[in-house]
TORKOL-717262 format. One record per residue (C-alpha): residue number from 1; residue in one letter; x negated, y negated, z negated. Coordinates in nm, 2 decimals. Each point is the difference from the previous one (the first is absolute). Example, Ala and Ser with C-alpha at 12.3 -4.5 7.8 and 13.67 -1.06 7.14 Angstrom:
% TORKOL-717262
- firo; kollo; c1; c2; c3
- 1; A; -1.23; 0.45; -0.78
- 2; S; -0.14; -0.34; 0.07
This chain:
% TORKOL-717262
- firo; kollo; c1; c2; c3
- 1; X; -0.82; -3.25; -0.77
- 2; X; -0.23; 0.32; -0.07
- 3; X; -0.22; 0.01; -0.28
- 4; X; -0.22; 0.23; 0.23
- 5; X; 0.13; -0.04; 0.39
- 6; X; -0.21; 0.30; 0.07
- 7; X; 0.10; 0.25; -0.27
- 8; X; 0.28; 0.22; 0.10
- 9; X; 0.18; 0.01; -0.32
- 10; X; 0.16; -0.34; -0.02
- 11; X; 0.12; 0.06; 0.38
- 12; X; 0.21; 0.34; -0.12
- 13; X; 0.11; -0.17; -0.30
- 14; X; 0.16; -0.23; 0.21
- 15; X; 0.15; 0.24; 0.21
- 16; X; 0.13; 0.22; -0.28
- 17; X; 0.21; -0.35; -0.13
- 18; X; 0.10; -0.08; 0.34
- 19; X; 0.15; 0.42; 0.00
- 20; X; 0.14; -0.03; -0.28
- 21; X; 0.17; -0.33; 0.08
- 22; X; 0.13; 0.24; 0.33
- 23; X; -0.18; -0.26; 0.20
- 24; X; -0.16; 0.33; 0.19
- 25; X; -0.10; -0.21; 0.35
- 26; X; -0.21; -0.20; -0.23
- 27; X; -0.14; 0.25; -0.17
- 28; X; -0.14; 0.21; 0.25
- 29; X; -0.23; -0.28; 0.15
- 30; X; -0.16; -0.09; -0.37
- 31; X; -0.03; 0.40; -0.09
- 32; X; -0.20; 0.02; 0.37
- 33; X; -0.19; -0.25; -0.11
- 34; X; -0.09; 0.18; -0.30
- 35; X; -0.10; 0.32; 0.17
- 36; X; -0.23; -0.18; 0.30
- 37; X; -0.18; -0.18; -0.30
- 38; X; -0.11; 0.38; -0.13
- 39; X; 0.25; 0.29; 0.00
- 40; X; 0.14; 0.17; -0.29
- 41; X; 0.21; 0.23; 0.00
- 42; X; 0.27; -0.08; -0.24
- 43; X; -0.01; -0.31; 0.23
- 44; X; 0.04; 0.20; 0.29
- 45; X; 0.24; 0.25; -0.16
- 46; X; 0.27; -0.35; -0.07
- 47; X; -0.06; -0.14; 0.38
- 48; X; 0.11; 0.33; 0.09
- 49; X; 0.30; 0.00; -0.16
- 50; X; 0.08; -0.37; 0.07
- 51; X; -0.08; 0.10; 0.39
- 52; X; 0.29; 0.25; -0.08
- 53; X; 0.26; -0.26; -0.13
- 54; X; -0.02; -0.20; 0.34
- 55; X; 0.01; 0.35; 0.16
- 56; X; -0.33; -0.03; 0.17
- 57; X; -0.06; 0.35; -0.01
- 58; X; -0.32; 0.08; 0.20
- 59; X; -0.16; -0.31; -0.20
- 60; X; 0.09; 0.16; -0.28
- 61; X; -0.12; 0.34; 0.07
- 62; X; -0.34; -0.12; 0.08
- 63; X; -0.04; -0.20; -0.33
- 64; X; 0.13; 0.33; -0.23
- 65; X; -0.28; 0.22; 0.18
- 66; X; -0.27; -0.25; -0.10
- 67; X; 0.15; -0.02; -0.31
- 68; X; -0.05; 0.34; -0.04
- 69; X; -0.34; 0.03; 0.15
- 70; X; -0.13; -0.21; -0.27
- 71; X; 0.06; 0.26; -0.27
- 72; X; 0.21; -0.18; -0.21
- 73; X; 0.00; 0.16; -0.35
- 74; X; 0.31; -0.22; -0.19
- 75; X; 0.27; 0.21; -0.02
- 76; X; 0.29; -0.33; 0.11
- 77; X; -0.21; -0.08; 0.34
- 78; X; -0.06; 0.36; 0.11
- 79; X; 0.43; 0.05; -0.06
- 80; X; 0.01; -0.31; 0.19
- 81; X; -0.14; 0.11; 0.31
- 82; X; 0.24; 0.36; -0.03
- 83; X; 0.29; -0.22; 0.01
- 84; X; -0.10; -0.18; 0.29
- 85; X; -0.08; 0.33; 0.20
- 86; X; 0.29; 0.15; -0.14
- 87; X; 0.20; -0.31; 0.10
- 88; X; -0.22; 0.05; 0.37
- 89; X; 0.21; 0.33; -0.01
- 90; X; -0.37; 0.14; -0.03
- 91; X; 0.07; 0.24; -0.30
- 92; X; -0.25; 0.22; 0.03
- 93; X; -0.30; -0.24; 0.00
- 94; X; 0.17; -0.14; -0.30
- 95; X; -0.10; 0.30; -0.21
- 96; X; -0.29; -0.07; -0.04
- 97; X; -0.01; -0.34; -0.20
- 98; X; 0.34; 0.14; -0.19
- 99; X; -0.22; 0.26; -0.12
- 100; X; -0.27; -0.22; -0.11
- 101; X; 0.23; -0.24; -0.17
- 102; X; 0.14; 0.33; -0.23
- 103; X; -0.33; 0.10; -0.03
- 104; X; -0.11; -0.39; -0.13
- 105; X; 0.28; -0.03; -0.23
- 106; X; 0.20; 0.34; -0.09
- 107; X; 0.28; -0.14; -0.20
- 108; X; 0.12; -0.28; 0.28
- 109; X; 0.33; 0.14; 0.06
- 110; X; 0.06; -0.21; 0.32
- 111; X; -0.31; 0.10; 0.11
- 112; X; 0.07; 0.38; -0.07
- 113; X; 0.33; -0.02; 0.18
- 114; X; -0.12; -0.14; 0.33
- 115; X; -0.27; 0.25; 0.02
- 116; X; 0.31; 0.22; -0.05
- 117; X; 0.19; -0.14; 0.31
- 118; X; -0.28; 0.03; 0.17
- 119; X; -0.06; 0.34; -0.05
- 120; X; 0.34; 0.07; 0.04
- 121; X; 0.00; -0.20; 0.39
- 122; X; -0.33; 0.24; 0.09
- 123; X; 0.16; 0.35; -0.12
- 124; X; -0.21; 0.03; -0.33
- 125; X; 0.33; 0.08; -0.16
- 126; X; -0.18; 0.21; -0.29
- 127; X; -0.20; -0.32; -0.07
- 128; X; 0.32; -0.24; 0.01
- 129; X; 0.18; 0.26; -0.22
- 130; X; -0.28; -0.03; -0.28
- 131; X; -0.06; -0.40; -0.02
- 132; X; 0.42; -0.05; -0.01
- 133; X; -0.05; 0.23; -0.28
- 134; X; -0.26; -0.17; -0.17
- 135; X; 0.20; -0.35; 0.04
- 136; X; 0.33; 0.17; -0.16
- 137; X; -0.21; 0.12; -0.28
- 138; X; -0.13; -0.30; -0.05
- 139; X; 0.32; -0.21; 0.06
- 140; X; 0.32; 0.25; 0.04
- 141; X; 0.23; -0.26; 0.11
- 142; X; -0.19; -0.12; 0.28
- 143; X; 0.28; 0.00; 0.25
- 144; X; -0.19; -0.02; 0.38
- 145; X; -0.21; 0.30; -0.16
- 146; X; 0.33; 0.22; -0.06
- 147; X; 0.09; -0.08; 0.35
- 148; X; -0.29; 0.04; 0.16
- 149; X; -0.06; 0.35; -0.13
- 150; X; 0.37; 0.10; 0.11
- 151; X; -0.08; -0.07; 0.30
- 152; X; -0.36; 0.14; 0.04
- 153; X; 0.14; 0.34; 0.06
- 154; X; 0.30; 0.16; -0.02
- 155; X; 0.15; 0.17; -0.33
- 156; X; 0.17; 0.32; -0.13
- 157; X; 0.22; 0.14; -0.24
- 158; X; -0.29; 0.14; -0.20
- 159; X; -0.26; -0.31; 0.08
- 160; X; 0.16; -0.37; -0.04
- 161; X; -0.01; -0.30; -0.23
- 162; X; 0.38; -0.06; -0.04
- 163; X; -0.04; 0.05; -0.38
- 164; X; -0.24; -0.29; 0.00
- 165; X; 0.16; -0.19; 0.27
- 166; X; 0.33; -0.01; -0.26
- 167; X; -0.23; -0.13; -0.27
- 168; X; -0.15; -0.24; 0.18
- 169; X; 0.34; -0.13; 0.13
- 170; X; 0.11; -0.03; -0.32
- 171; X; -0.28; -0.25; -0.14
- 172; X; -0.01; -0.19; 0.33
- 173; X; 0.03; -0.34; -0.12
- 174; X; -0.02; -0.23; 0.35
- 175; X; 0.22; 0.03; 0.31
- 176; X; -0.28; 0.08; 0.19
- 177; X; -0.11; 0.29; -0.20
- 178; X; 0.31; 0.16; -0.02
- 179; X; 0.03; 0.00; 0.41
- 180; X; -0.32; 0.19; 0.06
- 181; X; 0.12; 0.24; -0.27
- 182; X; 0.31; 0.05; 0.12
- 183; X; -0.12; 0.05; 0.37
- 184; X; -0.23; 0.26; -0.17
- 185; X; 0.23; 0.17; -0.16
- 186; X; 0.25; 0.05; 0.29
- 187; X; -0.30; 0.14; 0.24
- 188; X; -0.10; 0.28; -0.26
- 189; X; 0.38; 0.03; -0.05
- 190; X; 0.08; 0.09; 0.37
- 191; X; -0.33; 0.18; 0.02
- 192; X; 0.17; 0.23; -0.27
- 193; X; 0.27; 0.01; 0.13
- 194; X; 0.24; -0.22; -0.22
- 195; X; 0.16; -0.21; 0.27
- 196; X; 0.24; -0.18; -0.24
- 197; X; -0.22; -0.10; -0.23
- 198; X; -0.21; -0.10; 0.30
- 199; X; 0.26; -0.24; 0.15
- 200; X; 0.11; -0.15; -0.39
- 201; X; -0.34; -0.11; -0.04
- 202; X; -0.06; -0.14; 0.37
- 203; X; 0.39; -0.15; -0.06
- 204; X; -0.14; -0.21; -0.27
- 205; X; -0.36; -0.07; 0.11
- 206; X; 0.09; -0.15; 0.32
- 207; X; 0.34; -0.21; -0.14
- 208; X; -0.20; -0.19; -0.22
- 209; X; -0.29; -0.06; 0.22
- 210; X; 0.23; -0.11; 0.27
- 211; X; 0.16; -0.25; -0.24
- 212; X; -0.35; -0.10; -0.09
- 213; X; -0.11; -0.08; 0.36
- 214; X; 0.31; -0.13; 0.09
- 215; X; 0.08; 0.15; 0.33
- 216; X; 0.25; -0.09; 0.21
- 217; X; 0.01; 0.22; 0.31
- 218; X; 0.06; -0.29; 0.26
- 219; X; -0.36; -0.06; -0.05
- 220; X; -0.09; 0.26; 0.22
- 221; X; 0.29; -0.03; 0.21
- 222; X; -0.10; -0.34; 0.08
- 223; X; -0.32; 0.10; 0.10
- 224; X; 0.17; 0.28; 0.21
- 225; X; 0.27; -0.21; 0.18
- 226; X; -0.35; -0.25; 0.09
- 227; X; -0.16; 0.30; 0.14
- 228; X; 0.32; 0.08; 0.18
- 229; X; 0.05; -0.35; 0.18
- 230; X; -0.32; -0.06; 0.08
- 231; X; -0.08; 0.32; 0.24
- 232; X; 0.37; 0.08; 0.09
- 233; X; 0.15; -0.36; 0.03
- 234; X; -0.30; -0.25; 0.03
- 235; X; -0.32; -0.05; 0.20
- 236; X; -0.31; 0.07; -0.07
- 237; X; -0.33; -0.13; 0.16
- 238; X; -0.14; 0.17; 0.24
- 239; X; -0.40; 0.16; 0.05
- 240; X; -0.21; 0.29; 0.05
- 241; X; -0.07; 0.12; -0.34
- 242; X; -0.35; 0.15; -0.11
- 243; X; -0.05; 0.30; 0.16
- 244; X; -0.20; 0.18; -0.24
- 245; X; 0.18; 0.40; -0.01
- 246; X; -0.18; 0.00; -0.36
- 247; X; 0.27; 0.01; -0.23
- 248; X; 0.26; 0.26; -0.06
- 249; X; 0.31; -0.12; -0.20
- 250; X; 0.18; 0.24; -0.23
- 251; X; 0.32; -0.19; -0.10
- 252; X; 0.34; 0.10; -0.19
- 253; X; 0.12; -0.03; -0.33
- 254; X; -0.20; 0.12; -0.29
- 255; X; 0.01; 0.31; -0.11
- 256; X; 0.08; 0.15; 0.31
- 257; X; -0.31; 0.21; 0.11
- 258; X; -0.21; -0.27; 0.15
- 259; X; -0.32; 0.11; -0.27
- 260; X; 0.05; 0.30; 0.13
- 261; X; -0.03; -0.12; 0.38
- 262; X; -0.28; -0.22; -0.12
- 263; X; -0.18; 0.36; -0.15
- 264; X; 0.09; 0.14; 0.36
- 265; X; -0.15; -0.27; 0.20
- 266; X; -0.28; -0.06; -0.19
- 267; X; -0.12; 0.36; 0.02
- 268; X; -0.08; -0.06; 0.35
- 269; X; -0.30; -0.01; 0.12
- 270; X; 0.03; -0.39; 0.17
- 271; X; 0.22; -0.14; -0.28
- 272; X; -0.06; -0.15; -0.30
- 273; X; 0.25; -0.16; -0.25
- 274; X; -0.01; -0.37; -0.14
- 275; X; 0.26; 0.09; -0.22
- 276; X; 0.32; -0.30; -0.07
- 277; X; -0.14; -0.27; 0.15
- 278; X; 0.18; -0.37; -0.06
- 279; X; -0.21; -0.06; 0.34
- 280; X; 0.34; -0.04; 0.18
- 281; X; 0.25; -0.19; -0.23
- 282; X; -0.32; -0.21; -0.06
- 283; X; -0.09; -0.07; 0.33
- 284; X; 0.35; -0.13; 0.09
- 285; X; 0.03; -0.20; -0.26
- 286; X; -0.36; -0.15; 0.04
- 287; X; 0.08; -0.12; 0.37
- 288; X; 0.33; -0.14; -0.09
- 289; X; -0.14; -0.22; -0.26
- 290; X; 0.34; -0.02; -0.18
- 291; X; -0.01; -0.14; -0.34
- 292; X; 0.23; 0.27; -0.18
- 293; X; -0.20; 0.16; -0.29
- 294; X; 0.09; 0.34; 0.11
- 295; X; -0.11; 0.20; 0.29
- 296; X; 0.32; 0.04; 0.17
- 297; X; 0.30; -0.19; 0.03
- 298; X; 0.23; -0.08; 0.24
- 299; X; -0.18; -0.35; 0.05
- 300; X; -0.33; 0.20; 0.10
- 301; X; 0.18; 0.25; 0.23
- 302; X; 0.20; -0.23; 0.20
- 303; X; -0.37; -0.23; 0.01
- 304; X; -0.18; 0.30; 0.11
- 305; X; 0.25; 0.04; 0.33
- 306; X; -0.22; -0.34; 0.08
- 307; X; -0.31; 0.16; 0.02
- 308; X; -0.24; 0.12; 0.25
- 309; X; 0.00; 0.38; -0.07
- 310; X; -0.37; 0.03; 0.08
- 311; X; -0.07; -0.21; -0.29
- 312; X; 0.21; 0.21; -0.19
- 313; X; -0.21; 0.30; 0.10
- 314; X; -0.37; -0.20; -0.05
- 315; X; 0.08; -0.09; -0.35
- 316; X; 0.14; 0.36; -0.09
- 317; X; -0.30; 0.18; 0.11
- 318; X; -0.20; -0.27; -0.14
- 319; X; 0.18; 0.12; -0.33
- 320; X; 0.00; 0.37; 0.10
- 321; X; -0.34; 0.06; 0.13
- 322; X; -0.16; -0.09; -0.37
- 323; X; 0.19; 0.32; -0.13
- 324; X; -0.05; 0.22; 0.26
- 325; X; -0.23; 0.33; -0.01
- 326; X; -0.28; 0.01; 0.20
- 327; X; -0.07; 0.25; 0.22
- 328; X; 0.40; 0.06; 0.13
- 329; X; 0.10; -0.15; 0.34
- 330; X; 0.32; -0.03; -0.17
- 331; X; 0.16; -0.08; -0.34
- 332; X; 0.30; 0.01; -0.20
- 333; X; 0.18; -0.27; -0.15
- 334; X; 0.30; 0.16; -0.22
- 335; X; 0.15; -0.31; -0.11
- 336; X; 0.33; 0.15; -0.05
- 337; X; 0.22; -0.36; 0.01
- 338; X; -0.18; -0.02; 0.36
- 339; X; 0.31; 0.13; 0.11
- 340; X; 0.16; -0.40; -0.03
- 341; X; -0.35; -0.13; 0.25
- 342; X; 0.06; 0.28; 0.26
- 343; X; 0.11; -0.31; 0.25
- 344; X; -0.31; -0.15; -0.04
- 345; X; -0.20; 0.30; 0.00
- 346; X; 0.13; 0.07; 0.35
- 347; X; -0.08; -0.35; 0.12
- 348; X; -0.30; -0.04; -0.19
- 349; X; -0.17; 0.34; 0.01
- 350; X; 0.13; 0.12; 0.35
- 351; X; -0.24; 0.35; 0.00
- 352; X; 0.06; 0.08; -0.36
- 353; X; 0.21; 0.29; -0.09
- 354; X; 0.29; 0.00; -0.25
- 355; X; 0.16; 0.26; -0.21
- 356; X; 0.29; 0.01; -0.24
- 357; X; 0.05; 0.22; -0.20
- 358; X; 0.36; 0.09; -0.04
- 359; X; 0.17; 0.24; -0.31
- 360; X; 0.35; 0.11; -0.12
- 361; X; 0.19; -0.32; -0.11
- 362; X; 0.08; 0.18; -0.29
- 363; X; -0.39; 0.10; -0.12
- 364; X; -0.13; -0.36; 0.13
- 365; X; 0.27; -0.19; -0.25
- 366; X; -0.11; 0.23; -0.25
- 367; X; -0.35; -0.01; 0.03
- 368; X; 0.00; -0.36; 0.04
- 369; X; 0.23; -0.05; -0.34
- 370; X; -0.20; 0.22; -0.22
- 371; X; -0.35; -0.16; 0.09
- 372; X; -0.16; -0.24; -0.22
- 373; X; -0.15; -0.22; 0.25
- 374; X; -0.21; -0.33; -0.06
- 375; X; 0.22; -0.10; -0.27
- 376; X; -0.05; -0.39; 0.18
- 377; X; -0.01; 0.14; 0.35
- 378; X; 0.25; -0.21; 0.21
- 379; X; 0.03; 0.29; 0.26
- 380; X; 0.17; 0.24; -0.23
- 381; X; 0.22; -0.20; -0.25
- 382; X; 0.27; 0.15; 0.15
- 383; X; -0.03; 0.36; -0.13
- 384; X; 0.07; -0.11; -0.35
- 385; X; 0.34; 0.03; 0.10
- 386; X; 0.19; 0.33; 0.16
- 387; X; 0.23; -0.20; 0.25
- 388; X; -0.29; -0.25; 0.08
- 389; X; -0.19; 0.27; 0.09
- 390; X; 0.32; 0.15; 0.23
- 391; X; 0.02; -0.36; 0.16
- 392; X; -0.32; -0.04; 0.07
- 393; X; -0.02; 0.36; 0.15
- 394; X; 0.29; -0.11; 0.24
- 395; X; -0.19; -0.33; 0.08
- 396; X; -0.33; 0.21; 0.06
- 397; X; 0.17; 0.25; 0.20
- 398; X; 0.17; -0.29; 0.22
- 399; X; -0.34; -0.17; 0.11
- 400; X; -0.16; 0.31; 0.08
- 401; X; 0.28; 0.03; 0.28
- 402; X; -0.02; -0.35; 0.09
- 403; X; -0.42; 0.09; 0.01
- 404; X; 0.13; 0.31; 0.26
- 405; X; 0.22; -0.18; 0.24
- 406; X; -0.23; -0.28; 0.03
- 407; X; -0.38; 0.16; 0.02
- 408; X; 0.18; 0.36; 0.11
- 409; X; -0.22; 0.25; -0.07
- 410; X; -0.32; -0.22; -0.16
- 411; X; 0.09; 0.15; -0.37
- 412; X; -0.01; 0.35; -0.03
- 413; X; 0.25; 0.09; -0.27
- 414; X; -0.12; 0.31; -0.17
- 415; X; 0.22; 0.20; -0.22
- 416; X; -0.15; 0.12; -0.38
- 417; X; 0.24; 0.31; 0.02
- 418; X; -0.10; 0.07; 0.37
- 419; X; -0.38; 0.02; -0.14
- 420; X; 0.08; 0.22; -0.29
- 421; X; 0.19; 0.23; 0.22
- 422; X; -0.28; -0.03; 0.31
- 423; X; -0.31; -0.11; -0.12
- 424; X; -0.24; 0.05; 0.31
- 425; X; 0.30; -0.08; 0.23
- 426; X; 0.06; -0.33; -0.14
- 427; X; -0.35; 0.00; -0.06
- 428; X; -0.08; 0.03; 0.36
- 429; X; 0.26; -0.24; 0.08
- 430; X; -0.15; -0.28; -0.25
- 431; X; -0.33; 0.03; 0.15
- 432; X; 0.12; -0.04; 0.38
- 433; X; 0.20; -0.35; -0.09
- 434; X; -0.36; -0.10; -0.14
- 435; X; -0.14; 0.09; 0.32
- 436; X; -0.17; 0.22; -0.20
- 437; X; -0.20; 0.37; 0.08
- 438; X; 0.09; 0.31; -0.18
- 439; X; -0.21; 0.05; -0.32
- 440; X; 0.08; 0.30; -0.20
- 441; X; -0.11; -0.22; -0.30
- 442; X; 0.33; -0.17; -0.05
- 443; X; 0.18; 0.34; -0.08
- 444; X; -0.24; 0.02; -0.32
- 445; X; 0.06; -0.37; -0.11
- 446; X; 0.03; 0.13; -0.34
- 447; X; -0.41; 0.03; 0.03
- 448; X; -0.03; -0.38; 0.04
- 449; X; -0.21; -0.11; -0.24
- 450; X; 0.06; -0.41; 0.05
- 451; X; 0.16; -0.16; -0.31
- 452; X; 0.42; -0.05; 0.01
- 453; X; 0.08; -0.25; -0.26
- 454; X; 0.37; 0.02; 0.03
- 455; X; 0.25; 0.20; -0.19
- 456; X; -0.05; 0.31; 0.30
- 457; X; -0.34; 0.09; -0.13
- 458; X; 0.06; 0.27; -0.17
- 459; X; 0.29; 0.15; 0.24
- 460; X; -0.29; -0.04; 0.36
- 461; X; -0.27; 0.18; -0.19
- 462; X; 0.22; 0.30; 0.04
- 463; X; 0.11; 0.22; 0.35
- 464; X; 0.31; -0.15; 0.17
- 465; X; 0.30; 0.10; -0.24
- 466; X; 0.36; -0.03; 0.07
- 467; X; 0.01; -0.07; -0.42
- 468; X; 0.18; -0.34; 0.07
- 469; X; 0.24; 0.05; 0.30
- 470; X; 0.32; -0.02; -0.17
- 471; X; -0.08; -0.13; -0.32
- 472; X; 0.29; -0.22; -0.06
- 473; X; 0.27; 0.25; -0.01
- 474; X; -0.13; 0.07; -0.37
- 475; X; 0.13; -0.35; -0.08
- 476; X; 0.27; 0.00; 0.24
- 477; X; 0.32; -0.12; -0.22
- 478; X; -0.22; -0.31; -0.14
- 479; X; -0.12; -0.10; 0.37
- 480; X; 0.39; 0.07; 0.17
- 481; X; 0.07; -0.36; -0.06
- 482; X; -0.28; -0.06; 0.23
- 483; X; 0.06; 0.29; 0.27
- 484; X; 0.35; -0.09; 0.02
- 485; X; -0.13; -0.35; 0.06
- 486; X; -0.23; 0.13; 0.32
- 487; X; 0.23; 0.18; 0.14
- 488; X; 0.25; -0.32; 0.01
- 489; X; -0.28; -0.14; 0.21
- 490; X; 0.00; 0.27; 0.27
- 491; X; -0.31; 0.17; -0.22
- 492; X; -0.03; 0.34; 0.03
- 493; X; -0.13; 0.09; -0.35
- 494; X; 0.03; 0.43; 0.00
- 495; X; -0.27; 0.08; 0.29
- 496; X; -0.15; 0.24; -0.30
């Protein structure tokens, strides 16, 4: 029992045990109980980010604003509510309580660095460059700072940090450490122009992370062959879909271009972006109901075939519509992995539009190996290894002509080179797959001003550039074993 039923303290107490005991679902309830007996807003600021855990996103939102609104001047809550906008992908309103969370307690490095982040996602790169400086001086091992400031922008021969990189390597005493490093390292290297020492670093990075996460590549190709049988070889229910034309799917492997078609998109007029939404992945494995602790499997595709695709479609835009920009008749969802849902899209969103992106074989296994993504992401675990990335380029490059002969023309697949080489050609090409007007604003996407929290920030911010097209050849004896491999598979890997 309560000492004091109506005092909202013993109520968030409760709630904070139950969180920390990961019972979330029974959480929520007692922290809600809290906040209707008198809102505060560290109380707020924790339902907010509980809302988060059980991805109820719009929920969520609503309780970090009114967290916010109530002034909150301890430096934990106000970082709390950044996060959860940051974690919204709403970087730019997170900012603001970053700022105040520095400003409430200076010498917090966490706090410091995801003010940094943030600034970074919203093209204050000046500011980002100065408060990764201030946590190196304060801590010079720090090993996300290193690689987030090799990222932020990109070095030269008489501007880098490989000196300190190399010093930092050296005293790196945990695993994790030394990967961050290491991936640091190699992007300043290549930006230099040091491609072996580049690839030695990578080399080692991604053979002991891969041994740490213990891939095995049939995990995706399990997932692939589900995919496979269930559009190609099985049946699927059948129904109308929802026939919302809202969304606008930009799909492909990572690191192909699609930020860049997201920049081009979103500088329309009528289009905002929602940035990588889980809305899909989510949405099929919520009306599936399978009990797998991952979001997909081969037990939740082949359950999905059962489904009514209009329910498939209700509970994605239920998931989308909470992300979406207002003001836009239609928005973006750049999800790259989409490209493994583009059967259900078509049944489930029948008026949306689709667009995968498409890049040298070559510059997407690449691109894909050097990238340090989610270090726990299941998506990517792949690119820790060169061959894994190869095979599951083949595997990638198989669906999407499976997509083609079954829903022929539905995915527009829109080459990166072909949009270096013929930017308002392409351009104009993008926009009429959309069913979208001309608007010279998507030639100067480079002016966008929306936040890009992926590793393309620095690269959109900038005219189109034919800086990447090719890139791979600098590495090409190390990545042979790989090419040779593609073009056993009937891959054409020299298009540049």
């Amino acid at each position: 029992m309560l000492a004091s039923p109506e005092q909202p303290e013993g109520y968030f107490l409760l709630g904070m045990a139950a969180a920390e005991a990961r019972q979330i679902a029974k959480a929520i309830p007692l922290v809600e109980a809290a906040v209707a007996r008198g809102p505060q807003a560290e109380h707020l600021a924790q339902l907010a980010r509980l809302l988060i855990l059980l991805r109820r996103d719009g929920e969520a939102a609503d309780a970090a604003r009114a967290a916010l609104a109530l002034a909150p001047g301890e430096a934990l809550t106000l970082d709390t509510i950044g996060c959860v906008f940051a974690r919204l992908g709403d970087h730019e309103a997170s900012v603001v309580p970053f700022s105040a969370a520095v400003a409430a307690e200076p010498a917090n490095l966490d706090l410091r660095y995801n003010l940094a982040a943030a600034s970074g996602f919203t093209g204050r790169v000046d500011d980002a460059r100065a408060h990764y400086e201030t946590i190196l001086a304060a801590d010079p091992g720090n090993a996300r700072t290193h690689y987030a400031l090799a990222i932020l922008s990109r070095q030269t021969a008489q501007a880098n940090h490989v000196p300190r990189l190399e010093a930092a390597l050296a005293a790196a005493g945990r695993p994790g450490d030394a990967l961050r490093i290491r991936y640091a390292l190699a992007k300043e290297l290549e930006d230099v122009g040091n491609a072996t020492d580049a690839f030695r670093h990578l080399s080692a990075a991604n053979a002991a992370h891969k041994q740490s996460i213990r891939y095995d590549f049939a995990q995706d190709a399990a997932i692939f062959d589900a995919i496979e049988a269930l559009f190609e070889h099985g049946s699927v229910a059948t129904g109308i879909g929802n026939s919302d034309p809202a969304p606008l799917f930009v799909i492909g492997m990572p690191r192909t271009g699609t930020t860049l078609v997201d920049r081009i998109l979103s500088s329309h007029r009528d289009v905002g972006s929602a940035g990588e939404l889980q809305a899909m992945p989510l949405a099929v494995k919520q009306v599936t109901g399978t009990s797998s602790p991952v979001v997909i499997d081969p037990e939740t595709i082949a359950a999905s075939g059962r489904i009514d695709p209009t329910m498939i479609g209700d509970a994605y835009l239920a998931r989308a519509t909470q992300h979406r920009p207002k003001g836009g008749a239609w928005f973006i969802d750049k999800l790259p992995a989409n490209f493994l849902y583009v059967g259900h899209i078509v049944r489930a969103l029948p008026n949306a539009r689709i667009v995968c992106l498409r890049r040298n074989p070559m510059d997407t296994i690449w691109s894909n190996y050097k990238n340090l993504f989610a270090s726990q992401s299941a998506y990517y675990a792949y690119s820790y290894d060169l061959m894994d990335t190869a095979r599951y380029y083949a595997r990638f490059d198989r669906l999407m002509a499976l997509w083609e002969r079954l829903y022929p023309g539905r995915v527009l697949q829109l080459s990166y080179e072909a949009l270096v080489a013929d930017q308002e050609g392409e351009t104009r090409r993008l926009l009429a797959h959309c069913g979208l007007d001309w608007d010279e604003a998507c030639l100067s996407f480079h002016k966008n001003k929306a936040a890009v929290a992926t590793p393309s920030a620095a690269q959109v911010r900038r005219p189109i550039n034919a800086d990447a097209v090719g890139r791979w050849r600098a590495y090409a004896d190390a990545l042979e074993p790989a090419r040779a491999w593609l073009e056993g598979q009937g891959i054409r890997t020299r298009l540049q």
